[in-house]
Structure formats: structure tokens, C-alpha cells
C-alpha positions in Angstrom: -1.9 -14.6 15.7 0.1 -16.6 12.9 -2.0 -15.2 10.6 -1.9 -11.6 11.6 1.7 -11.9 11.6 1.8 -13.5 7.9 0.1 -10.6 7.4 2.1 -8.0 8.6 5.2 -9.9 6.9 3.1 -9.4 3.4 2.6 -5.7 4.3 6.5 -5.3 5.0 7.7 -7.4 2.1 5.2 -4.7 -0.1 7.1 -1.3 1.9 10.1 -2.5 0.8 9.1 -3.8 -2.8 7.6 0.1 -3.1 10.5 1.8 -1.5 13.3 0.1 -3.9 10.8 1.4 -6.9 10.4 5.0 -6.1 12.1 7.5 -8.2 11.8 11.0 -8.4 9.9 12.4 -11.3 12.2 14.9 -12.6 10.6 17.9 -15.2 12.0 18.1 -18.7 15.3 15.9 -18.0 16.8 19.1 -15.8 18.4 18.0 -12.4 16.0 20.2 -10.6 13.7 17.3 -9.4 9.8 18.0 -8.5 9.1 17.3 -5.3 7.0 14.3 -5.7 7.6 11.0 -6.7 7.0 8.1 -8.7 6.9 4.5 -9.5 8.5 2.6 -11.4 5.8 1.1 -14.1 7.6 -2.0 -14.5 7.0 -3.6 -11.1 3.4 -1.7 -10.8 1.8 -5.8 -12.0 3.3 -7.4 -9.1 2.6 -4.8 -6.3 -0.7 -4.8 -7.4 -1.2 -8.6 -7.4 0.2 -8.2 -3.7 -2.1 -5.7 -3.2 -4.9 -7.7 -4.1 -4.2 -11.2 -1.7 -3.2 -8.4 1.4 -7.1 -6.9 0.4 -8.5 -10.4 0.4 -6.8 -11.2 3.5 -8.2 -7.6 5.5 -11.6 -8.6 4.6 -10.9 -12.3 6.6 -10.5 -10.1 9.9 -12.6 -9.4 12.2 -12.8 -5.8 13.5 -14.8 -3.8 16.4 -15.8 -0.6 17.1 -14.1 2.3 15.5 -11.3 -0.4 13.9 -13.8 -1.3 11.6 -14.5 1.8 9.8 -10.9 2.6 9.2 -10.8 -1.5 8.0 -12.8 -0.5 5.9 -11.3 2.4 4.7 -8.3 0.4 4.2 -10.1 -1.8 2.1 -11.9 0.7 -0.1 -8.7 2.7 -0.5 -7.0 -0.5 -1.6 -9.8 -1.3 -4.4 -9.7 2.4 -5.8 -5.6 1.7 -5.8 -5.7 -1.5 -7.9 -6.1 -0.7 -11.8 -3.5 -0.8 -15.1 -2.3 2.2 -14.0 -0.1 3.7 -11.2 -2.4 6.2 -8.5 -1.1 9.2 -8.8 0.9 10.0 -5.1 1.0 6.2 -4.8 3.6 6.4 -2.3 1.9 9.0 -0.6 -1.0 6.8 -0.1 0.8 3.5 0.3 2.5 5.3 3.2 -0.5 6.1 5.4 -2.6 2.6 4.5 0.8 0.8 5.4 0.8 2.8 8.6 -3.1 2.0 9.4 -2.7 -1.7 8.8 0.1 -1.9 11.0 -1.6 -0.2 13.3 -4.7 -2.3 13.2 -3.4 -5.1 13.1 -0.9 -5.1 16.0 -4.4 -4.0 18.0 -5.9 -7.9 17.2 
């Protein structure tokens, strides 16, 4: 239970880490900003080292049952993340793994 709980704290400590980075992307400087959004490149190094050690911890879990396809999901998802480069709709995508693992999790 500790453990799923140090978890969970790593997966919070990430949403908020993500949420102070987004920005809008804006088109051509005008105020009219696109819908989507971005983030910032600068901290990209760090969220996805964090990714990385929340991926090696998943993969310490045992699942059952239907849990352990979307674990896996999860897992995959966060591989195909991980690179030099931001995902396009990062936050987008960080929104609905953050909301699986917490899911998940809170089921062990």
C-alpha cells in the first residue's frame, strides 16, 4: 500500500509539474490563441526522467483481469511518450494516462 501511494504521490507531483508548463501555442504572435496547447521545452528533460522511474515502477505491479491490458496500455503509451522531443497533444495524453493510473491504482 506504501508503495502504491508513493506512486500515486509521483503521479501528482508530475500533473502539477505539467500543468505549471502548459502554455497556449499562439499562431503568428496574434492574441487569437489556437485552441491547443503546449509545453514548455525547457522542463520536457525532467518530466520525462519522471516519466521513466513512474514506467519502471507500473511494470513492478501486479495486475488482473481487464486491469492488466489497460496496465499495459499505460505502459506502452508511456514508452511511445519518452523521446527528445515533446508528443504532440502531450497534455492531452498526459491527461487521460494520469486519469487511468489513478484509477488503477486506487483498485490495488
Amino acid at each position: 500500500a506504501a508503495f502504491v501511494n508513493d506512486l500515486l504521490s509521483s503521479i501528482n507531483s508530475l500533473d502539477r509539474l505539467i500543468s505549471v508548463n502548459i502554455v497556449p501555442l499562439c499562431n503568428n504572435g496574434a492574441n487569437a490563441c489556437a485552441k491547443s496547447n503546449q509545453l514548455l521545452l525547457g522542463q520536457w528533460p525532467s518530466i520525462c526522467d519522471k516519466l521513466h522511474v513512474i514506467k519502471g515502477d507500473l511494470q513492478t505491479i501486479s495486475v488482473d483481469g481487464g486491469s492488466k491490458e489497460e496496465m499495459m496500455w499505460v505502459i506502452n503509451t508511456i514508452a511511445v511518450m519518452r523521446g527528445p522531443m515533446v508528443p504532440p497533444k502531450f497534455d492531452q495524453k498526459w491527461g487521460k494516462l494520469s486519469s487511468t493510473l489513478k484509477y488503477l491504482l486506487k483498485k490495488q
